[in-house]
N, C-alpha and C positions, 0 to 999 in steps of 0.2 A: 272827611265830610265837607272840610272846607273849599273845595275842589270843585263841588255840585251848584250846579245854577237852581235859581225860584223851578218851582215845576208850574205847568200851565194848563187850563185844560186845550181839547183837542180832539175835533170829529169823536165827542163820548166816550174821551180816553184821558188817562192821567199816563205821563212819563217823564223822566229826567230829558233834559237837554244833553246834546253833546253825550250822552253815553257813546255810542257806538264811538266818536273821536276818541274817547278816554280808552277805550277798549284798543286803539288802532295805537295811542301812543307810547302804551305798554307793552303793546306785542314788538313795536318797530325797537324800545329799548331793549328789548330782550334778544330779538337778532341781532342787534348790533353790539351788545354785549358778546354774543356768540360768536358774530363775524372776529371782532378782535382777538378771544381767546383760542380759534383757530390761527388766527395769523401768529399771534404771539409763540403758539407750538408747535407755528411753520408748516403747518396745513394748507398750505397756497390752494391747492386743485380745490380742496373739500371748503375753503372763501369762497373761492368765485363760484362753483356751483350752487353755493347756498345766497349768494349776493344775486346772479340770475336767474332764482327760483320766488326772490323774492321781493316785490317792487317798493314795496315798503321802506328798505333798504336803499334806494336808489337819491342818499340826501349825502349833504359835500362829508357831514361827517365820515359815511360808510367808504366814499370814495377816496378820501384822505387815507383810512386807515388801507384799505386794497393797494392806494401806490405807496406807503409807507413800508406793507412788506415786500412789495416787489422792489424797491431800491435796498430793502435789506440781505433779501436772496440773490439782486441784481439777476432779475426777470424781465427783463429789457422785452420781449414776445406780449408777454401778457401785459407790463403794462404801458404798453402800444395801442395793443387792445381796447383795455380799458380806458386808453384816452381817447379813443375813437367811441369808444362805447359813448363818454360823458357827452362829446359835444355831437352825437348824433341825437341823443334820447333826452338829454337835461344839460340841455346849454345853457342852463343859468348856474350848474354848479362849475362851468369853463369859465363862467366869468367870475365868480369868487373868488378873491385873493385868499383867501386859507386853501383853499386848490390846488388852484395855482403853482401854490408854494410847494406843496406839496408834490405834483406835476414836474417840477422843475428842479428839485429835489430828486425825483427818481430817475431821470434821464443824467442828470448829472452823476448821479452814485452809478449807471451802469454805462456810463462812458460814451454817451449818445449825447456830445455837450453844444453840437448844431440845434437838436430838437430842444434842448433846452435854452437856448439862446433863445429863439424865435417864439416859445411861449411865453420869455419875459419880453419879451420886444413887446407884443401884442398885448403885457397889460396895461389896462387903462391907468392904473393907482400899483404901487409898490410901496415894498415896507423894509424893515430891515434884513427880515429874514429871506427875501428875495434876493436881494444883492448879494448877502451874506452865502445865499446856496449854490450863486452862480461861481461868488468867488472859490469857495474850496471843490467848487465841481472843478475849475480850470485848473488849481493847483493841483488835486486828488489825479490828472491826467499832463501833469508835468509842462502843463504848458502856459510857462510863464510869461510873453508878452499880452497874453487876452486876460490872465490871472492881474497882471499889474494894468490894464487897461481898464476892467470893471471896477476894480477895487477904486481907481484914482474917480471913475465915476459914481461911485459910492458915496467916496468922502466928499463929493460938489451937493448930495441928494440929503443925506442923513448921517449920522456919527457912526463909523464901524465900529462891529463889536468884538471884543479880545478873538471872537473864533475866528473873524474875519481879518486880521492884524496877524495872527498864528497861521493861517493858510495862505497869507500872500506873501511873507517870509519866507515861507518853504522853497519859493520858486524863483527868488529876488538874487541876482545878482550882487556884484558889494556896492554900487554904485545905486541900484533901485533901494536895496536893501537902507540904506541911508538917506534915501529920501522919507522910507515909513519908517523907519526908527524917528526921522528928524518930526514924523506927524503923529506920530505917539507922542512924543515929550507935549507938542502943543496939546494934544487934547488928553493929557496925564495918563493915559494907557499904557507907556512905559514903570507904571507903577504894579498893574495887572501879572503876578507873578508868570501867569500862560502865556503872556505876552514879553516881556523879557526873557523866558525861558528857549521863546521862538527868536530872539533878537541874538542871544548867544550861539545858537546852533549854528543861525543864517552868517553868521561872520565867523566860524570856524570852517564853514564850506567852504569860505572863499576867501580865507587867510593866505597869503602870500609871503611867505620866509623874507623880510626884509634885511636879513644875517644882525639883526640886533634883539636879540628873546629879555631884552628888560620889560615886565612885566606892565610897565606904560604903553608900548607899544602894540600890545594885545587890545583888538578894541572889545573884543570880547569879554576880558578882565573889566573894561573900564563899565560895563553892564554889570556883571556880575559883583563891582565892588558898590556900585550904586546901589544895589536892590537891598529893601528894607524888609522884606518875607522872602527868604527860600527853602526851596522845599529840595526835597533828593533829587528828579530831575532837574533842576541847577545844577548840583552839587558835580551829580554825574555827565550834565552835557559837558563842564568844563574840564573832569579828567579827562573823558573822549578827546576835547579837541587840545588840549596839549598832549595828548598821546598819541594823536595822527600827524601835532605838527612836530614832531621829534623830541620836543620836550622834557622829556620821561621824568625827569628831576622834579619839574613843576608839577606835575600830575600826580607825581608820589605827596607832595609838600600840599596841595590841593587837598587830598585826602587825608592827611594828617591832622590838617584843618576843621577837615568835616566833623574827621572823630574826636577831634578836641571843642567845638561845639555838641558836641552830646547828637549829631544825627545818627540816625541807624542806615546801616547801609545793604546793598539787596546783590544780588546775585550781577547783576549789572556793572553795579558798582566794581566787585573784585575785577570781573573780565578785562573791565579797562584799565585798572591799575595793573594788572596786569599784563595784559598786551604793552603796555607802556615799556616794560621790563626790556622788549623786545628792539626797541628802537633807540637804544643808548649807546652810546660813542664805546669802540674798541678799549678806550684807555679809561673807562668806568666798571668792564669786566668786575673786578674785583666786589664795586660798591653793588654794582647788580647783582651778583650772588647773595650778596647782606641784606637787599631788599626784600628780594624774591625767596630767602629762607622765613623774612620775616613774617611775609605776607602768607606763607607757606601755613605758618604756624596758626597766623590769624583764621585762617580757615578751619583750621583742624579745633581751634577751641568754639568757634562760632556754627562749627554743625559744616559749612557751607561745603568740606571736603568728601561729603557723602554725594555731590552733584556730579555729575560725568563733565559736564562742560566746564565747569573748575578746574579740575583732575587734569583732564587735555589742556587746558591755558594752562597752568603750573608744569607741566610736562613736556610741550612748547618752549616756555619761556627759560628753564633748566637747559635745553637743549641748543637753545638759540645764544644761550651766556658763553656758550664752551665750556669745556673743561668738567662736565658736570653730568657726563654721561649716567654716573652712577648713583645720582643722585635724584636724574630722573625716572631711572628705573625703578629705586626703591618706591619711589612714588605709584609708578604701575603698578609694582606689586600689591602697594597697600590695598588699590582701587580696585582686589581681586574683587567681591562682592557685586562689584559695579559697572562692569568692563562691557563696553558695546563697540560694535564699528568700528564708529568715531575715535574712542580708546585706545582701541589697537591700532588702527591707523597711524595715532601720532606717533604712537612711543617705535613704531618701523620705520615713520619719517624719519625720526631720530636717530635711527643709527644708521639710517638707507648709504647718506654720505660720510660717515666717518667709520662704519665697522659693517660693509655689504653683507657679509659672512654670518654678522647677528640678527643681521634687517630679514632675511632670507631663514636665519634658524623661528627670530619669533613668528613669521608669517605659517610657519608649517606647527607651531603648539597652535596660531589664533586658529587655525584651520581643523587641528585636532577637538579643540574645544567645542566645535559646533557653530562657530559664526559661518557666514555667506560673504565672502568680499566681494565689494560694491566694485564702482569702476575707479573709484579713487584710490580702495585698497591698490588694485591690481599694477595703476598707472605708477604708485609711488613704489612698487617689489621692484616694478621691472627697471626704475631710474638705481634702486641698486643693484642690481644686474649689471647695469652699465657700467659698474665701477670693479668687474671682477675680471679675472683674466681670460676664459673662455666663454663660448654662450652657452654651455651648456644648461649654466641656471635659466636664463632667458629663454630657451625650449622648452624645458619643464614649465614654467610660468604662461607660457603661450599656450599646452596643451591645456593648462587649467583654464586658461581662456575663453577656448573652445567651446570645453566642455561644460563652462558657466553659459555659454550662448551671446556671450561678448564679440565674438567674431567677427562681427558688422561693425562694432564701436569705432569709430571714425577717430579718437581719442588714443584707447588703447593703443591703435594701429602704427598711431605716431610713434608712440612708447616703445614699441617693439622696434620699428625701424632706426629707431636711436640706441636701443639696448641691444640689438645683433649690430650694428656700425663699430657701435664702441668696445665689441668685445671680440670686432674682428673679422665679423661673416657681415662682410659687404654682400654676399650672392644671396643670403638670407634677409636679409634689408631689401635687397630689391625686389624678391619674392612676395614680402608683403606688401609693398608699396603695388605692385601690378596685379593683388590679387584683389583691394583696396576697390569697392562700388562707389565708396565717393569721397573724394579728396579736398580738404580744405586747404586755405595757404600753407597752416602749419606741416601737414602735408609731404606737400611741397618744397618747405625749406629744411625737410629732415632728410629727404633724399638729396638734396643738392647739398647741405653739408656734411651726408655720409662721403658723396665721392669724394669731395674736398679734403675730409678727414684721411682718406686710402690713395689721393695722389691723382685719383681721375677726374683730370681735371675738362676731359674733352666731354666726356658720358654726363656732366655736371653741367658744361654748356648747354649739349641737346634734351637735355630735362628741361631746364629752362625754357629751350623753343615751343614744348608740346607743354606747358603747363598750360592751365587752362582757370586759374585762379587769381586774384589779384595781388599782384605782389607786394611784398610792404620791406618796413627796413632791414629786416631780418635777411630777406631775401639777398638783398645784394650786401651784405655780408659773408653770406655762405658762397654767391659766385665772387665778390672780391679777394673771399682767401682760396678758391680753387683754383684762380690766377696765379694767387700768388705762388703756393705752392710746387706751380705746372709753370713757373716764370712766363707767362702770356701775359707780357705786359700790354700791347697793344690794346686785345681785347679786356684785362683790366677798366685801361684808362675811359674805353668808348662804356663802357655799364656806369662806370662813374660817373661821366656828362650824361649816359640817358634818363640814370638816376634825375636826374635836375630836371632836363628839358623835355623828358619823353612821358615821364613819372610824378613829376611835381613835386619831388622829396628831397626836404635839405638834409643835407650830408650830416649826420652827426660822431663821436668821437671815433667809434667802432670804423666808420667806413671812414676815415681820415687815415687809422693807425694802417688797413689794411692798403690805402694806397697809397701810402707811404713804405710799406713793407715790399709792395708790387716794386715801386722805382729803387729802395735800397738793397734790395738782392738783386736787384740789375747792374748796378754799379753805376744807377743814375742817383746816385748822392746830392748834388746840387739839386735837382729838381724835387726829389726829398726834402731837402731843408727849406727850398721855397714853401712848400706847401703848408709845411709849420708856422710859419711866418704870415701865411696870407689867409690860417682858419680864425673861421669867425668866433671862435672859443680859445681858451687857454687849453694848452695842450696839457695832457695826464702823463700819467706814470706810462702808460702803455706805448703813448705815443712814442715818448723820450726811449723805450727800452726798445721800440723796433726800429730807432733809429742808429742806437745805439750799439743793436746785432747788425746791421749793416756796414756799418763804419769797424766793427771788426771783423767780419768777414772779408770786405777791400783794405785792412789797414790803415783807416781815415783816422788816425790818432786825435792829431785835435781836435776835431769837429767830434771823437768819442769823450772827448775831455770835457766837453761843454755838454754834451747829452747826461753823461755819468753824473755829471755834477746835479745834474737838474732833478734826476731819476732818485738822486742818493736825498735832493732836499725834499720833495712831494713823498715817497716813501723809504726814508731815515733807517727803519727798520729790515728792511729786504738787501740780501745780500749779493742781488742781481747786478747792479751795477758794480761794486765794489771787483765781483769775478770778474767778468768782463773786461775789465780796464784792466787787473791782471792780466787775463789772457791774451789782452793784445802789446801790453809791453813786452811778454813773454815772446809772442811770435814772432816780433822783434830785435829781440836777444837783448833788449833793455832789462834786464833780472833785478837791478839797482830800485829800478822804478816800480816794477811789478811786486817785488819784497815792500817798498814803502805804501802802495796800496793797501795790501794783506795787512800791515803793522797798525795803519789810519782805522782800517776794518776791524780792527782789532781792539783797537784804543774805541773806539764806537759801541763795543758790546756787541755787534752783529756776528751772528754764526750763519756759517753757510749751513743750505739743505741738505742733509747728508742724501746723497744717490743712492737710490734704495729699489732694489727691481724684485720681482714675484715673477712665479711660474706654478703653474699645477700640474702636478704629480698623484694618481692616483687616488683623485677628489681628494686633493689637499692640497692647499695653497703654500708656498717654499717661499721666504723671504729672505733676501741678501743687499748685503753692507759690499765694501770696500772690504777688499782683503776676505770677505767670507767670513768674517770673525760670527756673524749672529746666526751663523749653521754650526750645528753637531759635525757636520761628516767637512768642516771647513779645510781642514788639510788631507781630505782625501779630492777635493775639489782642485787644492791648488796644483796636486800632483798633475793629474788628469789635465786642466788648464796646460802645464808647462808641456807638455805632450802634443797638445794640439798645437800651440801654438810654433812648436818645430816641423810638423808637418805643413801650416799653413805658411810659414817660410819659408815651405818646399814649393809652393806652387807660387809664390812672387808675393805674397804679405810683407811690407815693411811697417813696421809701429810708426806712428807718426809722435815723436819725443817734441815737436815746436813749443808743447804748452805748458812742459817741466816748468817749476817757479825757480827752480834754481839750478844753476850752471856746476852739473855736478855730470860724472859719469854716465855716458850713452847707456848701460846695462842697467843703471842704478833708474833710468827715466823709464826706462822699457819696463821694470816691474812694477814702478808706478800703475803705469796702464793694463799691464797684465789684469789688476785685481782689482778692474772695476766692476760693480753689481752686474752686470748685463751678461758680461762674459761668464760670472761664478753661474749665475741662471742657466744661461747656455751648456755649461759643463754637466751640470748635475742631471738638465734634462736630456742629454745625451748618456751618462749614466744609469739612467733608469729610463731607456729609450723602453722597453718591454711594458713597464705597465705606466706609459704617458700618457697624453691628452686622449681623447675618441680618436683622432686622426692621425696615427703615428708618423704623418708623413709630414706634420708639423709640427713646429715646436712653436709655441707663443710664450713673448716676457711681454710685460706689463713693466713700464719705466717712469719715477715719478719727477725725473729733471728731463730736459733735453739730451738725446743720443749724444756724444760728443763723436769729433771727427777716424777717433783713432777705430771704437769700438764701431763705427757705421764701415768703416772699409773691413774690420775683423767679420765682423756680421757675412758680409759680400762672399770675401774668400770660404767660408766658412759653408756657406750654402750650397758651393759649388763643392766644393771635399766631401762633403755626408752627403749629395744630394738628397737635401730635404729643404721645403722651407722653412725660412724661420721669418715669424711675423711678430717688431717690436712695434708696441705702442711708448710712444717716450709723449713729454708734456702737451707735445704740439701738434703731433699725425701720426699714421701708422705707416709703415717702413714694411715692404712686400721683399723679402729677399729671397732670390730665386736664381738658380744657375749662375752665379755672382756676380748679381746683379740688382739693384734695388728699384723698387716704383717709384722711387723719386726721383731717379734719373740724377743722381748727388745731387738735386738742389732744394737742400731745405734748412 
């Protein structure tokens, strides 16, 4: 009643004042309550029709809340519209800064940050929240010079506030990034827990390995040990960022921390401590299994191991420790209950490279169970494919393909063309690469390093000519070792300077070791070791070891002496050098010297790789040792062996004995080499030539060292006597043996 005015009379009438107004400003609150509670349950269409139906409506409030949902839905059309709508029909709600703001707020949230610019240009009067919506509209679209330009004109106008201090972070370099860290301390918003939470992120983006991890030197630490309120994302931004800078020890010791302050920790939290697990030095193996059991366990009493995305990170990180295969399998199992995709995916990643043969058995139960593989599944079956001896799991995989309607996937395609390359069908690689609607670089660098892999090194040029992609380092990698391989040195050297002057790409270690491989199996040695000398990096273990096979292939003893040594200091543990240097005292007939190697290698703890070859036999894979000892039918092998190898003495095979370690009896070197893995492979699948590979007219090994010299001219002869071929993949290419003769023309 207190609402009502005096009544008056009037032309012989008594009435209230303002009724009909009080009656207009009930109804306009009640649409406008209505407008809202539409927008709030995302009624957009059924707003605006009830907003245009009703004029009543047409005040800043109703208009705020119309662009409030359209930046919510990021309705960029409509409210276009409706800002057209304002300043054609009520340009005085265009010139209200509550508007405004709101205006410029919704072009911001849908990524229209020109039209939003130019509405705050055009206010007369601004306030905080105007600055404030320009700056995380710039950041919210990654564009950080105009994000750090408004923001610095912020702070000339009015004090930013924590949202605005946390969104120009986001986008700040370490250099800007330290300028507004240095304008928080002045205006004490470095106390704003939002705001230091943004200061630690921003400086683990753009931490830079200084090779000194004393926890002073983290400036991210020196935030996070200032801050007097933190909350879980603290806690968690600083496992993340010593878990992406290699850390892993601190990130575990971080979290130790947390949960010795009493915080509770969240699903977040584990993934980083755990992904941390994954990026710990070789010679921690050990303590990373102790972690990663611990944290194991932590999940399992805190609930958190009923999550899928747990289950896969512990499943992961078991698998990425070594050694632990089985451990991350128990894991899978437990997660029967829980098993999707993602699930299976990992735990096939997991065995894709160390056990193809299990990666390939659980994809056919995941498949039985009723899952759909994604493109991820399929792309990670077919990388263990690659690692088997024929393709024929690779053609099974491809027809599922198909038949999934993956056919076109531009991705897969790659997968396949590396998983037929590596298992041997170079004409099935090229199949798909030409059947292929559209080719990206990757592409492109799967066919140029399938021919490189198989010796064709000319077919890997003219790929090259008709690419039609942009080339990147991979690229001339794949044609640098097709050089190499194909000894065209020439053409080598000219991709390496086009690389530079044609291309714009500096050389990194891969394309050094490769042109260094091109000039040391030439027998241009000096030009090789210049090149070492004049990279703008320290050379690696790779480098040292391809200089190191060329200096024994021409017998450069000391200059192998000085590579051996370097190769043996950068990786201590690898038995690569320590051979080698044997084997060229050997070729020598220095045995004195070659023995005292062996003895140093000995005295070191290093074992050589034992030479271990496979063949499949009647969808089943055969594995062989030296001497045959790791078969059943070993001495029915060696008989067979010594059989051929009298026949192949009939047609001009001589053993090649130069790399006996010891000066003993021609006969006694010769069975040396008889009863290397390649040859027992060789024997058995001629043995059971009836029920061999699909194509009996081949025989495929699979080689996990380098061919050595004796067993490549054995292979040669060998092809020509059974006329069949035999196709070895040894560590480093595949070896085409055909009418005794090999596609590498001897030189590899």
């Amino acid at each position: 009643m207190f609402l009502l005015r005096p009544i008056t009379r009037a032309a012989g009438h008594f009435r209230p004042l303002h009724t009909t107004s009080i009656s207009s400003i009930s109804e306009s609150t009640h649409f406008l309550n209505k407008l809202r509670d539409l927008c709030t349950r995302h009624h957009l269409e059924e707003a605006f029709t009830l907003f245009h139906n009703c004029k009543s409506l047409h005040s800043p409030q109703a208009y705020a809340t119309l662009f409030h949902a359209c930046a919510n839905s990021r309705s960029l059309k409509q409210g276009q519209a409706l800002h057209q709508h304002m300043l054609i029909h009520n340009p005085f709600c265009a010139n209200d800064m509550y508007t405004s703001n709101h205006v410029i707020n919704m072009y911001a949230k849908c990524g229209s940050l020109e039209c939003a610019q130019k509405v705050f240009d055009e206010m007369s009067e601004r306030n905080v929240v105007s600055w404030t919506a320009m700056v995380s509209g710039f950041a919210q679209q990654g564009r950080g010079d105009d994000c750090f330009r408004v923001f610095s004109g912020m702070a000339c106008e009015c004090l930013p506030t924590e949202f605005a201090y946390a969104s120009v972070l986001t986008v700040c370099d370490g250099d800007r990034g330290r300028q507004v860290h240095a304008f928080a301390l002045k205006t004490s918003f470095d106390d704003y827990v939002y705001v230091a939470n943004a200061l630690i992120t921003m400086y683990w983006n753009n931490y830079v390995d200084g090779g000194n991890d004393d926890d002073e030197n983290f400036e991210a630490w020196v935030v996070f040990n200032g801050m007097h309120c933190k909350n879980l994302i603290t806690w968690n931004a600083m496992i993340a960022g010593f878990q992406k800078s290699g850390c892993w020890v601190k990130a575990l010791r971080i979290f130790s921390g947390m949960r010795h302050d009493g915080v509770e920790f969240d699903r977040a939290t584990l993934l980083g401590v755990i992904a941390s697990l994954w990026g710990r030095d070789s010679d921690d193996i050990g303590l990373g299994l102790q972690c990663c059991f611990q944290v194991h366990c932590l999940t399992i009493k805190t609930g958190f191991i009923s999550e899928i995305g747990v289950t896969t990170a512990l499943t992961k990180a078991y698998s990425n420790l070594g050694g632990a295969v089985a451990d991350c399998y128990n894991l899978f199992l437990d997660s029967s209950g829980n098993r999707d995709v993602v699930s299976w995916t990992g735990i096939i990643t997991t065995f894709s490279e160390r056990n193809p043969e299990e990666a390939l058995f659980l994809f056919r139960q995941f498949c039985q169970e009723g899952f759909s593989p994604d493109r991820y599944t399929y792309s990670i079956v077919l990388k263990a494919c690659a690692g088997l001896v024929t393709e024929r799991h690779a053609s099974a995989v491809h027809s599922k393909v198909i038949k999934a309607g993956f056919d076109d996937d531009t991705i897969l395609a790659n997968s396949l063309i590396h998983a037929y390359a590596r298992t041997g069908s170079i004409v099935k690689s090229q199949r798909v690469f030409d059947e292929m609607n559209f080719r990206d670089t990757v592409s492109w660098n799967s066919m140029l390093k399938a021919y490189g892999l198989h010796g064709q090194a000319k077919q890997a040029l003219s790929t090259f000519d008709e690419m039609n992609a942009q080339p990147d380092a991979t690229t001339f990698v794949a044609l640098l070792s097709a050089c190499s391989h194909a000894g065209l040195v020439d053409e080598g050297l000219k991709f390496f300077d086009a690389m530079v002057t044609k291309y714009g790409m500096a050389p990194k270690l891969d394309h050094f070791a490769c042109i260094i491989d091109i000039l040391g199996r030439a027998g241009r040695i000096p030009e090789a070791e210049k090149v070492i000398r004049e990279m703008p990096m320290e050379a690696d273990s790779v480098v040292w070891s391809t200089l190191l096979a060329a200096c024994r292939k021409h017998g450069k003893t000391e200059l192998a002496n000085m590579a051996a040594s370097k190769l043996m200091e950068l990786d201590p543990e690898r038995s690569l050098g320590y051979i080698m240097m044997s084997n060229i005292y050997c070729s020598s007939g220095s045995f004195g010297e070659a023995g005292l190697v062996r003895k140093k290698m000995k005295g070191q703890g290093v074992k050589k790789e034992p030479g271990l070859s496979w063949t499949e036999i009647g969808n089943q894979v055969h594995e062989f040792a030296s001497g045959g000892l790791r078969h059943p039918q070993g001495e029915a092998i060696r008989k067979n062996l010594e059989e051929l190898v009298k026949r192949l003495k009939g047609v001009g095979y001589v053993p090649e004995t130069g790399l006996a370690l010891h000066d003993v009896e021609e006969e006694h070197k010769e069975e040396q080499l008889y009863h290397h893995s390649e040859k027992m492979a060789l024997v058995f699948a001629l043995m059971n030539s009836g029920r061999s590979q699909c194509n009996d007219s081949v025989i495929r090994i699979m080689k996990n060292i380098r061919i050595c010299v004796d067993c490549h001219n054995f292979m040669k002869f060998a092809s020509g006597l059974i006329q069949m071929e035999i196709v070895v993949r040894d560590s480093n290419r595949f070896h085409h043996f055909r009418e005794s003769a090999c596609s590498c023309n001897d030189y590899w």
